[in-house]
C-alpha positions in Angstrom: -33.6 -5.0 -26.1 -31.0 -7.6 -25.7 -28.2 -5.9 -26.4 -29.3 -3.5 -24.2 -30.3 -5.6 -21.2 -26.5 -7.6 -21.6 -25.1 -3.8 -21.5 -26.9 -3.2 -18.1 -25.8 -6.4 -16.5 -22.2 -5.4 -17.3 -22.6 -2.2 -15.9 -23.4 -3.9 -12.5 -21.2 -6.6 -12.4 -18.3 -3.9 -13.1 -20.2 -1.4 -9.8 -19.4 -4.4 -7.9 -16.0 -5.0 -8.7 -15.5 -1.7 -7.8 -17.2 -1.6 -4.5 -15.4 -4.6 -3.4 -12.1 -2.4 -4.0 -13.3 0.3 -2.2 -14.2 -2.2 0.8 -10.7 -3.8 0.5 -8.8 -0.4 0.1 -11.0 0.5 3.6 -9.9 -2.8 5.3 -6.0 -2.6 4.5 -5.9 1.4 5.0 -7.0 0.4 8.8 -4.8 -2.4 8.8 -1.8 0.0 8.4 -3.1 2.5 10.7 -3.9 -0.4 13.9 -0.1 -2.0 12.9 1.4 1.6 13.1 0.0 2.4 16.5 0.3 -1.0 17.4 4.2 -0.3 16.8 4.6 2.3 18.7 2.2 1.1 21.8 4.1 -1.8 21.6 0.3 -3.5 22.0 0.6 -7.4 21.1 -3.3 -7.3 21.2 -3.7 -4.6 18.5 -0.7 -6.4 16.5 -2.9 -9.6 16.5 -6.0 -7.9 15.6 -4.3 -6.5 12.0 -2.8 -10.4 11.6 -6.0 -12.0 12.3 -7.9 -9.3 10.1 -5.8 -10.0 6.9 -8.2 -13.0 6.2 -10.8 -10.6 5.3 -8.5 -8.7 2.9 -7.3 -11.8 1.4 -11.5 -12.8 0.9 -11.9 -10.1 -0.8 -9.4 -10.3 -3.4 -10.4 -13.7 -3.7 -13.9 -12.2 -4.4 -12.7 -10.0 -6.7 -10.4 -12.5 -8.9 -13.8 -14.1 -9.0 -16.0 -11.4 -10.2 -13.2 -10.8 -12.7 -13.4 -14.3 -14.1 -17.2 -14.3 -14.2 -17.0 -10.7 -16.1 -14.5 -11.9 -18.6 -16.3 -15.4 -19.6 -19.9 -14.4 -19.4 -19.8 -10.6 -20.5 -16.6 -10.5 -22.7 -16.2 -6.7 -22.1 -14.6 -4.6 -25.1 -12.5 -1.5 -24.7 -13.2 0.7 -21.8 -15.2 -2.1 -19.8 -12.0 -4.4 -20.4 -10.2 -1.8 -19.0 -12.0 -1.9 -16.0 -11.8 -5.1 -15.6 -7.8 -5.2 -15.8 -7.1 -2.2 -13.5 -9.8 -3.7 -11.0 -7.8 -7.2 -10.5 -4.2 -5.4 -10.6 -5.3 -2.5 -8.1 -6.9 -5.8 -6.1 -3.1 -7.7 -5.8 -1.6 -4.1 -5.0 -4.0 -4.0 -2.0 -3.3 -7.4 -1.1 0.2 -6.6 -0.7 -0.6 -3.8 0.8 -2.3 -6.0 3.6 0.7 -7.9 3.6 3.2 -5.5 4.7 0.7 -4.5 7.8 0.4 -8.0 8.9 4.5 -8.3 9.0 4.4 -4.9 10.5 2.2 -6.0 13.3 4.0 -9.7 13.5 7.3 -7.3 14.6 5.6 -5.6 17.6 5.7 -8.6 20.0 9.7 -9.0 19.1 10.1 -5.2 19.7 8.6 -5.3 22.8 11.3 -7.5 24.2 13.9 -5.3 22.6 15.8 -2.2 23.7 13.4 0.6 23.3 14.6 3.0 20.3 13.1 6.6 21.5 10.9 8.1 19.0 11.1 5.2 16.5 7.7 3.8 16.7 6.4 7.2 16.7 8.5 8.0 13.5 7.5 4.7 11.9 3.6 5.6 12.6 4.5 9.1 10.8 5.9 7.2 7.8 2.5 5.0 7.8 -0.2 7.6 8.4 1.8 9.4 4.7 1.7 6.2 3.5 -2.2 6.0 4.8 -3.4 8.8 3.2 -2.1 8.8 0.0 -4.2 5.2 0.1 -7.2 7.3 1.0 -6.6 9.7 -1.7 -6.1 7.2 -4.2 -9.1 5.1 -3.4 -11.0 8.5 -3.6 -9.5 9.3 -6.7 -10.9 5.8 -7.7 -14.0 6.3 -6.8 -14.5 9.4 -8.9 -12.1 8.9 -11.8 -10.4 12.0 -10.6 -7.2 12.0 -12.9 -5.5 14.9 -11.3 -5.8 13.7 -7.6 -4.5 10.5 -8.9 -1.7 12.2 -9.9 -0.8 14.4 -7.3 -0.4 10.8 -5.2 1.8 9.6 -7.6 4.1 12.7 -7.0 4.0 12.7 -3.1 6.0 9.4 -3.3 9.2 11.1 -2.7 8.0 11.9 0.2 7.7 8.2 1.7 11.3 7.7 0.2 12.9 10.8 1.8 10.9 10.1 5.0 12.9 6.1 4.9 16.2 7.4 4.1 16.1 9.4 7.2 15.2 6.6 9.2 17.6 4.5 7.9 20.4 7.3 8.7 18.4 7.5 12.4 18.4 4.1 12.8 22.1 3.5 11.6 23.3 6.2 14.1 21.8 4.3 17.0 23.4 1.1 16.2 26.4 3.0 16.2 26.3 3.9 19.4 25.3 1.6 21.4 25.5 -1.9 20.2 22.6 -3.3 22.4 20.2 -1.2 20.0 21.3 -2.9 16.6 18.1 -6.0 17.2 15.7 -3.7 17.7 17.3 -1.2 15.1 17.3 -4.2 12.6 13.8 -4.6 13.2 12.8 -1.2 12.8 14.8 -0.6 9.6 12.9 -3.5 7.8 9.9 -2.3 8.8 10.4 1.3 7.2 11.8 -0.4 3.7 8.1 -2.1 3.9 6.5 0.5 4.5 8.0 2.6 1.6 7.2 -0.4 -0.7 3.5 0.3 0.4 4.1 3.3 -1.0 5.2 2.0 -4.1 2.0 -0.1 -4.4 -0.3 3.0 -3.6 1.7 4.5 -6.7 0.7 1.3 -8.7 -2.9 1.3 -7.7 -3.0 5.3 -8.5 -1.1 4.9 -11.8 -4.6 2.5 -12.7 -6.6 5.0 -11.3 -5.0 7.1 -14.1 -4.8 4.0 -17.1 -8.9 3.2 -16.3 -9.5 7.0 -16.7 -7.8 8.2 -19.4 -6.0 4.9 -21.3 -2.3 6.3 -20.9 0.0 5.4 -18.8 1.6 8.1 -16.7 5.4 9.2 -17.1 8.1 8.4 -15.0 7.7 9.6 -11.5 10.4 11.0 -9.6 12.2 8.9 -7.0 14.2 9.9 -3.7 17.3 8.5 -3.6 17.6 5.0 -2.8 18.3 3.4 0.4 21.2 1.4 -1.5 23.0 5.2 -2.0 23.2 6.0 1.9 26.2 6.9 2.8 28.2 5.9 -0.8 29.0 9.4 -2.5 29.5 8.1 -5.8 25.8 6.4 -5.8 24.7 3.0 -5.8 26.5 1.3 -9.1 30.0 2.3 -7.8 
C-alpha cells in the first residue's frame, strides 16, 4: 500500500511539473507574438507590456526548478520518471530564454521608433516570429501528448527560420547600402532576426526533449540553412 501510495504522489508531482510548462510555454508564445506586433506597430505600450510580463515567465521557471528539487529529494524517481524530471527542468531554461529574446525584442521598439523607418521590416520580422510562434505551439502540443512524430516534424521546419534570417540579413544589408541613414535602424533590425532564429533553435531543443521523454533516444542531426556567417563569402564560412 505504501509503495503504491509513494507511486501516486509521484505521479502528481510530475502532472504539475508539466502543467507549469505548459503555462510557461503559453506565457512566452504570447510574449513573442505581443513583441512582434509590437515591432511592427512601433507600440512602446505593447513593448512594455511583454518586458514587464517576463517576471511571470521567470516565476515560473523558478516554480519549476523548485518542483524539480522537491521531486528529486523526496521521491528519488528511477528511469522513465527521472526522465521526466530532466527534460522538464531543461525544456523550462529553453523557455526562459525564449522569454528572453521577446523581452529584448520589445526593449528595441522604442529605439526603432526614432529610427528611419525600414518598409516592410517589421512586418517581415513579425513573419519570422509567428514561424517561430508556432512551431512553439506545436511543440508544447507535442508535449502535452508525447506525440513523437509532431515533435519531429518541428525539429525539421527549422530550416525554415534560418532561410527566413538569411534573407533578412541579405534585405537588410541592401538597405544599408543604399542609403546610409538606414544602417541604425538596419543594425537594429538585423539583431533582432539572429534572436529570433536562436528562438528557433531553443524550440528545436525543447522538441528534441519532447522526443528524449518519449522514446529515450536522442534524435539525429537536423539539417541547418546555411549560416548567417556564409552570406555573401562563396567559399563558406572557414575560408
Amino acid at each position: 500500500m505504501t509503495k503504491r501510495h509513494t507511486l501516486s504522489v509521484l505521479d502528481q508531482d510530475l502532472e504539475r511539473s508539466r502543467e507549469l510548462i505548459l503555462a510557461m510555454g503559453g506565457r512566452v508564445e504570447e510574449a513573442i507574438a505581443m513583441a512582434a506586433r509590437a515591432l511592427d506597430g512601433r507600440d512602446a505600450e505593447l513593448a512594455m507590456k511583454v518586458v514587464d510580463g517576463d517576471r511571470a515567465i521567470d516565476a515560473l521557471e523558478d516554480e519549476i526548478n523548485q518542483q524539480v528539487v522537491r521531486v528529486l529529494a523526496l521521491r528519488q524517481p528511477q528511469a522513465d520518471d527521472l526522465r521526466a524530471v530532466i527534460a522538464v527542468m531543461k525544456m523550462a531554461g529553453d523557455l526562459e530564454r525564449l522569454g528572453d529574446y521577446a523581452k529584448n525584442m520589445a526593449r528595441r521598439v522604442p529605439v526603432l521608433a526614432e529610427s528611419a523607418r525600414i518598409e516592410g521590416a517589421g512586418a517581415a520580422i513579425r513573419r519570422q516570429s509567428r514561424q517561430v510562434g508556432q512551431r512553439l505551439q506545436d511543440m508544447l502540443d507535442a508535449f502535452a501528448r508525447s506525440d513523437v512524430a509532431l515533435a519531429e516534424d518541428v525539429i525539421s521546419r527549422d530550416v525554415e527560420v534560418d532561410h527566413m534570417t538569411n534573407a533578412l540579413f541579405r534585405e537588410f544589408i541592401t538597405h544599408m547600402m543604399e542609403d546610409p541613414r538606414n544602417i541604425t535602424a538596419c543594425l537594429h533590425y538585423t539583431f533582432i532576426a539572429k534572436n529570433v532564429e536562436r528562438m528557433g533553435d531553443l524550440v528545436t531543443g525543447a522538441s528534441e526533449q519532447v522526443v528524449f521523454l518519449a522514446t529515450g533516444q536522442r534524435p539525429g542531426e537536423r539539417v541547418k540553412g546555411t549560416s548567417t556567417a556564409e552570406l555573401g563569402n562563396p567559399m563558406g564560412a572557414g575560408f
